[in-house]
BAFI-3210 file (N, C-alpha, C; in Angstrom, 3 decimals, decimal comma, padded with zeros to 6 digits):
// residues 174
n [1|2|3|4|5|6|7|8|9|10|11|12|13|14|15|16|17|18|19|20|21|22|23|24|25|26|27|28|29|30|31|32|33|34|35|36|37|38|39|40|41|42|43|44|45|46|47|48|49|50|51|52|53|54|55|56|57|58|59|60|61|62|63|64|65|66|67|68|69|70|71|72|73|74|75|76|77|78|79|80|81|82|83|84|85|86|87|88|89|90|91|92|93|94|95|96|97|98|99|100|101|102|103|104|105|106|107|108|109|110|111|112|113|114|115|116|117|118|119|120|121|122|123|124|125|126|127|128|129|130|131|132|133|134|135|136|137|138|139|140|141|142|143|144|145|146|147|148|149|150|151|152|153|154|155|156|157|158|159|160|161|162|163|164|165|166|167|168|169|170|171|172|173|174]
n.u [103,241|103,416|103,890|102,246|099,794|097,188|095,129|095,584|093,273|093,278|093,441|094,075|095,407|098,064|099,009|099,677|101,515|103,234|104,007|105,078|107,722|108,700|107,853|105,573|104,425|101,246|100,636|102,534|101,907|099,523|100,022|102,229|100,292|098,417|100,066|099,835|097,702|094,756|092,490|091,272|089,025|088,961|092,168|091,522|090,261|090,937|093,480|092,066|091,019|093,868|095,019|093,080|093,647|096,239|098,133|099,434|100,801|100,900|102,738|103,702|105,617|107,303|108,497|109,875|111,825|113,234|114,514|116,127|117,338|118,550|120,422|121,964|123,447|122,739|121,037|118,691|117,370|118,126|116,654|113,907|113,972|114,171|111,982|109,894|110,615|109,380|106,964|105,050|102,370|101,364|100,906|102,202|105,110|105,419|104,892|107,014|109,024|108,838|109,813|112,639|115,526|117,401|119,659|119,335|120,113|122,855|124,006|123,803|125,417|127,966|128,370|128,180|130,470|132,561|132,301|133,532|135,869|136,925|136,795|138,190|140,904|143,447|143,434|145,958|147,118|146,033|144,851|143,581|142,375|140,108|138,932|137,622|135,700|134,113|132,523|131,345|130,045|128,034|126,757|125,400|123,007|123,384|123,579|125,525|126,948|126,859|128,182|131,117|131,385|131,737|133,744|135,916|136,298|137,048|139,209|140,877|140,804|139,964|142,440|142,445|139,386|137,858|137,683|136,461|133,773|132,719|132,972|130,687|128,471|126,130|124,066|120,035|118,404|116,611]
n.v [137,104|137,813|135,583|136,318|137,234|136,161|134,647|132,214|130,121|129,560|126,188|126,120|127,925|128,148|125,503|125,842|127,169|125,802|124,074|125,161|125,452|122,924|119,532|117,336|114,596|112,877|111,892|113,382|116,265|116,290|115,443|117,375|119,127|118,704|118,860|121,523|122,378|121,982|120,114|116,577|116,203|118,633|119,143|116,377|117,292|119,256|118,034|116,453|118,593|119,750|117,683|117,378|119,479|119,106|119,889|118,171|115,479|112,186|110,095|111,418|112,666|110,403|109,183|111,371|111,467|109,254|109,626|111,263|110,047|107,883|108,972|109,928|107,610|105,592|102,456|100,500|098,999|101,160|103,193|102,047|102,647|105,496|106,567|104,827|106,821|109,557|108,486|107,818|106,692|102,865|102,606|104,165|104,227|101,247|101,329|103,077|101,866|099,762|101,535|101,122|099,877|097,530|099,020|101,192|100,632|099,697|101,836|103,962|102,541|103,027|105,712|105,549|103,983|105,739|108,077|106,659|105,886|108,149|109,073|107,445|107,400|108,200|105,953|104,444|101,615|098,821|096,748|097,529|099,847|098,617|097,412|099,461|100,937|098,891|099,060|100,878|101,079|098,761|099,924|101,752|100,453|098,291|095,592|093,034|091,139|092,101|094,502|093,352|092,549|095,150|096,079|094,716|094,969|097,361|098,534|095,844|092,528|090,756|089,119|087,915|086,223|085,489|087,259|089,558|088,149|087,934|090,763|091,558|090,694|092,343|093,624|093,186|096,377|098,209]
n.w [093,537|096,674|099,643|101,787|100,788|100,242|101,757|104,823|104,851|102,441|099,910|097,844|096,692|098,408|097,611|094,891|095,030|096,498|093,970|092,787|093,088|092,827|091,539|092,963|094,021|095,036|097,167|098,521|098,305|099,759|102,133|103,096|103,123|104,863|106,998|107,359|108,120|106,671|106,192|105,547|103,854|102,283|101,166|099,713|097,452|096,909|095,640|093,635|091,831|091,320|089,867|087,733|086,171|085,379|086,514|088,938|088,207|088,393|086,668|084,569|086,754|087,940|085,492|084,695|087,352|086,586|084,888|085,362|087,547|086,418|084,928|086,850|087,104|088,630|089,112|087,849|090,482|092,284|091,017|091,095|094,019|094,525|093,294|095,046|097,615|096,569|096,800|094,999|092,908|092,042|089,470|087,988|089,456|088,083|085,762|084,953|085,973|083,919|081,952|081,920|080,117|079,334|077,683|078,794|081,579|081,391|079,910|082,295|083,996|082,780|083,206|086,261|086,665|085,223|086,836|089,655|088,808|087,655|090,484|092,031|091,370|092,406|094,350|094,926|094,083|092,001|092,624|095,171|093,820|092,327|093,704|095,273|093,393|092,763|094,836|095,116|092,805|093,428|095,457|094,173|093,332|090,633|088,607|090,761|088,582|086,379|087,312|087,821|085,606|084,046|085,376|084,877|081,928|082,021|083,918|083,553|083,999|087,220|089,352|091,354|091,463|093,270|095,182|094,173|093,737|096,156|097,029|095,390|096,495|097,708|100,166|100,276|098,782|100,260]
ca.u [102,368|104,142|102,719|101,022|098,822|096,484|094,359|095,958|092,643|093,035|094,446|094,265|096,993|098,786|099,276|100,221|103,165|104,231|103,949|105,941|108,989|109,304|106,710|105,045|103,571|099,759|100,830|103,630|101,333|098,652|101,425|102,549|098,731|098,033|101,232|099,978|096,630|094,160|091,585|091,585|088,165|089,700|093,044|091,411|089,380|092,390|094,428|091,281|091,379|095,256|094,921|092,297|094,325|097,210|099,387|099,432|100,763|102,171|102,918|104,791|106,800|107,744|109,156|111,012|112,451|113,523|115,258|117,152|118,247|119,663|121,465|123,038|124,547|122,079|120,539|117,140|116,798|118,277|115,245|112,950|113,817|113,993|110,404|109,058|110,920|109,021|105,656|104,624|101,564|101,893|101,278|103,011|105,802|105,381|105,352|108,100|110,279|108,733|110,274|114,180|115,692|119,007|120,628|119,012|121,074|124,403|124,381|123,723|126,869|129,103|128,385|128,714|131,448|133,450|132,502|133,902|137,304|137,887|137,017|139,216|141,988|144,569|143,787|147,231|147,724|145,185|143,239|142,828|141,180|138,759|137,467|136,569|134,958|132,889|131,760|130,734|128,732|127,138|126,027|124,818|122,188|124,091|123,562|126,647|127,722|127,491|129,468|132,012|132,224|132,178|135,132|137,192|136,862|137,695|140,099|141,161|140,658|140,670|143,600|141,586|137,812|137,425|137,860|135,543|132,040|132,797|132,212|129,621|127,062|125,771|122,924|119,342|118,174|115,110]
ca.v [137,402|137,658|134,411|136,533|137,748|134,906|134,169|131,323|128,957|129,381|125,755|126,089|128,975|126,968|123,853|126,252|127,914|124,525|123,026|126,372|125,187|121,588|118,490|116,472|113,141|113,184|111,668|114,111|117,088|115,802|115,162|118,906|120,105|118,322|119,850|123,207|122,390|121,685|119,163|115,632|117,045|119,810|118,297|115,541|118,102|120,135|117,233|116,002|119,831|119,682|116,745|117,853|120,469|118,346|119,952|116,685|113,866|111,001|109,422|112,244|112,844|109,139|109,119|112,455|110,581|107,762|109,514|111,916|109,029|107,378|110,179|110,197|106,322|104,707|101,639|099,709|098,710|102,282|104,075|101,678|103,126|106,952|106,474|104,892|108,169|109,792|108,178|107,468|105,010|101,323|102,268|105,000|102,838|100,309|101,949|103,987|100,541|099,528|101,852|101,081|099,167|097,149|099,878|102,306|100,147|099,778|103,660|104,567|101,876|103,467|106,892|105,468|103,697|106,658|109,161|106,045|105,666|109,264|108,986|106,363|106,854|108,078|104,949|103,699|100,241|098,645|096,341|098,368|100,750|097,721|096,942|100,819|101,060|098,194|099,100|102,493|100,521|097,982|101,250|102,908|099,484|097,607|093,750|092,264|090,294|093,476|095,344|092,838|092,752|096,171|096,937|094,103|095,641|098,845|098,068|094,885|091,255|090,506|088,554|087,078|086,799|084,740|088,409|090,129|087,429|088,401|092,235|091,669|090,196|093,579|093,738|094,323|097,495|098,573]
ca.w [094,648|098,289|100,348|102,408|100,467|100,268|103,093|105,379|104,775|100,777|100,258|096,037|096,464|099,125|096,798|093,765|095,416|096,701|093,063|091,523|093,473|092,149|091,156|094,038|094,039|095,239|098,470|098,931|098,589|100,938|103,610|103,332|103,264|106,240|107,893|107,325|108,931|105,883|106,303|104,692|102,437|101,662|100,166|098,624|096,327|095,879|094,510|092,083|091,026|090,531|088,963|086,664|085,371|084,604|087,612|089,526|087,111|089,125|085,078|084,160|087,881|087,934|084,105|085,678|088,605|086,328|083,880|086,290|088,481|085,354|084,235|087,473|087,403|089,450|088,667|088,258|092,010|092,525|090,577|091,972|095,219|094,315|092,974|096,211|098,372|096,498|097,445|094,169|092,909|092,156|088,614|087,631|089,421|087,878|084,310|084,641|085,869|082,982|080,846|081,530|078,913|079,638|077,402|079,935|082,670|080,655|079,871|083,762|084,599|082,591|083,571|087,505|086,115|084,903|088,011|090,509|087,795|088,582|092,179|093,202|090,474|092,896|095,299|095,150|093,390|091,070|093,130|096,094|093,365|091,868|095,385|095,640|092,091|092,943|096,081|094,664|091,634|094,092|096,335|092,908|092,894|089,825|089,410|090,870|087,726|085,390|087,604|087,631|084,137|083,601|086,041|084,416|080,915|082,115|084,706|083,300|084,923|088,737|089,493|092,343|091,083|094,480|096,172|093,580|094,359|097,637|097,332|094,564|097,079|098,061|100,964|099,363|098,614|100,782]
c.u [103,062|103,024|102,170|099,694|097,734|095,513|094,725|094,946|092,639|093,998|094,949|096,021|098,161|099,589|099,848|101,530|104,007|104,844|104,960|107,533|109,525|107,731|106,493|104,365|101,932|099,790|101,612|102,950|100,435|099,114|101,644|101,288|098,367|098,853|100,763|098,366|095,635|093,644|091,469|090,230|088,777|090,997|092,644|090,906|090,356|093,274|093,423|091,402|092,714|095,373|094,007|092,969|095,545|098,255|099,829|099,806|101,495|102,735|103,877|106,203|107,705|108,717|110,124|112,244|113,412|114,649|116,703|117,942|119,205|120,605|122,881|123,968|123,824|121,090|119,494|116,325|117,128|116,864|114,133|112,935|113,448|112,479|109,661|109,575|109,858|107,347|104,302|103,580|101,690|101,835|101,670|104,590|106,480|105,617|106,189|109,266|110,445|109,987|112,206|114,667|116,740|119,819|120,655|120,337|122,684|124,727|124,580|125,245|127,819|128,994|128,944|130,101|133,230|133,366|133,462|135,770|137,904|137,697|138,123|140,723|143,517|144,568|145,131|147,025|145,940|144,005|142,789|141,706|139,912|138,088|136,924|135,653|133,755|131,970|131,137|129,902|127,772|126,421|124,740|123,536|121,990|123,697|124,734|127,520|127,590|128,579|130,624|132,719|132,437|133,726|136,099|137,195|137,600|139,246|141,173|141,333|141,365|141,377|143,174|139,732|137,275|136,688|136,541|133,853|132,273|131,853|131,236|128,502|126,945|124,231|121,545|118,474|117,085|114,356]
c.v [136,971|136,147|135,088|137,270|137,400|134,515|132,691|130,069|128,539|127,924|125,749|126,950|128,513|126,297|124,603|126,662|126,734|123,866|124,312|126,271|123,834|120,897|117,612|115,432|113,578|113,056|112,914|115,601|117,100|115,720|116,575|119,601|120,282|118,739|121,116|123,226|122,314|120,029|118,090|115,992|117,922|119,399|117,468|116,035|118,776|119,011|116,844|117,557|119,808|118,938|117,122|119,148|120,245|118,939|119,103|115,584|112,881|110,273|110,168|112,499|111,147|108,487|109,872|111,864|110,085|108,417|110,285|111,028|108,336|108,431|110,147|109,198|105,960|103,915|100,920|099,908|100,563|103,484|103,717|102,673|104,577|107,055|106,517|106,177|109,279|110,007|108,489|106,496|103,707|101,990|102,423|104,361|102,167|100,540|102,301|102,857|100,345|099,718|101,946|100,042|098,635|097,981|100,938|102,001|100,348|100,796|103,923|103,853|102,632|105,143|106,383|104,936|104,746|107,645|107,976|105,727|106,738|109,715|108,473|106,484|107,524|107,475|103,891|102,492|099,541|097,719|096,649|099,374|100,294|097,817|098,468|100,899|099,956|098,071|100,085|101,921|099,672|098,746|101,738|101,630|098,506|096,364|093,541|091,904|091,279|094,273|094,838|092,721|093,632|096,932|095,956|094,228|096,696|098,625|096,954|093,193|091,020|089,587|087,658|087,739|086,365|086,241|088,993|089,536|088,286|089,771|092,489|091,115|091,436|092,870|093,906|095,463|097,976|098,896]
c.w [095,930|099,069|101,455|101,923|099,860|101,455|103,680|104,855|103,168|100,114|098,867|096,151|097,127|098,107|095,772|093,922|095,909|095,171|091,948|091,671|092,723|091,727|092,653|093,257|094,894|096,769|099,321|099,644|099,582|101,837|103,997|103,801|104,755|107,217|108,244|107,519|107,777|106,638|105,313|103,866|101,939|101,208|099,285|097,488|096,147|095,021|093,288|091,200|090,393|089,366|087,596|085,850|084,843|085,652|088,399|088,329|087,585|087,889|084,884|085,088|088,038|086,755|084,771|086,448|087,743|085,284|084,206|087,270|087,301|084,634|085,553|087,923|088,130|088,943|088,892|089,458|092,713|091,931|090,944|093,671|095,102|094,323|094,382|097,367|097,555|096,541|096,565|093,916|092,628|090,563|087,793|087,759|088,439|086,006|083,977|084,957|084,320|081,512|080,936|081,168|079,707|079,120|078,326|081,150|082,324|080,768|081,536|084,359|084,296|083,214|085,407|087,786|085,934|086,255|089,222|089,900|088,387|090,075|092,671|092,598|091,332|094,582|095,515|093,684|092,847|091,715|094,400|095,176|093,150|093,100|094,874|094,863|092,415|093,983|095,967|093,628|092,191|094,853|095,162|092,373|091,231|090,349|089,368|089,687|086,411|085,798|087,397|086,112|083,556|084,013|085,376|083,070|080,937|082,823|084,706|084,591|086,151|088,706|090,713|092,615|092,338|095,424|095,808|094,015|095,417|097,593|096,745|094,986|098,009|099,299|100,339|099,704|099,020|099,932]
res [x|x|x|x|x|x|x|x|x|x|x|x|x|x|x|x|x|x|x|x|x|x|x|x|x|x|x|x|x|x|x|x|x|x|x|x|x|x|x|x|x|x|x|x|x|x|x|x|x|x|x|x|x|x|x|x|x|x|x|x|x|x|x|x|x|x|x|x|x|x|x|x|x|x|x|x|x|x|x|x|x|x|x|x|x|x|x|x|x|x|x|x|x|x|x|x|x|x|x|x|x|x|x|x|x|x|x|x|x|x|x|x|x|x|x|x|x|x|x|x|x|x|x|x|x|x|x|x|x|x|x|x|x|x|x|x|x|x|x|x|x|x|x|x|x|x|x|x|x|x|x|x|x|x|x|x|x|x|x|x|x|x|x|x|x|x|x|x|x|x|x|x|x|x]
***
């Protein structure tokens, strides 16, 4: 159905063609609604409708999030964040933290692990490469003292671990 062929005030059809492109959060959609001139009654009864039909699942979009951010090497404090950009609930959240394991974490390292190996691997000399690798795993929201030990299996042991603390006290992660 062409989007104009809907009547501008219809906001059900609205919200469907938004929700045929990707998944929204409850907040997300309400934000857009209200962009496009809809009334805060009128959204809030379209999202209990969505919701009631199972098109709205902040449970299900938040698992989503969590499992696509770990696929892509980003870690804990890193999916924590994705989640809240997405403007997710506390307890969907809070569930879906829930559900990443330390193997969850490990797996996501090495995958950021291996894309930052062949990033940096024609950085010259071996511990100009470590710094890079670990500045690319501390970005990717890694705890410090995994990364470190993951880049000195792979990479084999810093030669000055003095250097390594150093870059492994990362800023934290909004």
């Amino acid at each position: 159905m062409p989007e104009s062929a809907s009547p501008p005030g219809d906001v059900h059809a609205v919200a469907l063609r938004m929700l045929a492109r990707r998944s929204y959060s409850c907040r997300e959609i309400a934000e857009k609604l209200t962009r496009k001139g809809f009334s805060g009654p009128v959204i809030a009864a379209e999202i209990r409708r969505l919701e009631r039909a199972g098109l709205l699942d902040e449970a299900e979009l938040a698992r989503a999030v969590r499992r696509a951010e770990l696929r892509r090497g980003v870690g804990r404090r890193g999916v924590a964040a994705a989640l809240r950009r997405r403007k997710l609930g506390e307890e969907p959240v809070a569930a879906a933290l829930a559900g990443v394991s330390p193997d969850d974490e490990r797996e996501a390292l090495g995958i950021a692990l291996d894309k930052a190996v062949r990033r940096y691997a024609g950085s010259g000399e071996l511990p100009r490469m470590r710094r890079k690798v670990i500045r690319y795993l501390l970005t990717r929201s890694f705890p410090a003292a995994e990364v470190i030990a993951a880049v000195g299996a792979r990479l084999g042991e810093s030669d000055d671990a003095e250097e390594a603390v150093e870059l492994a006290d990362p800023p934290d992660v909004p």
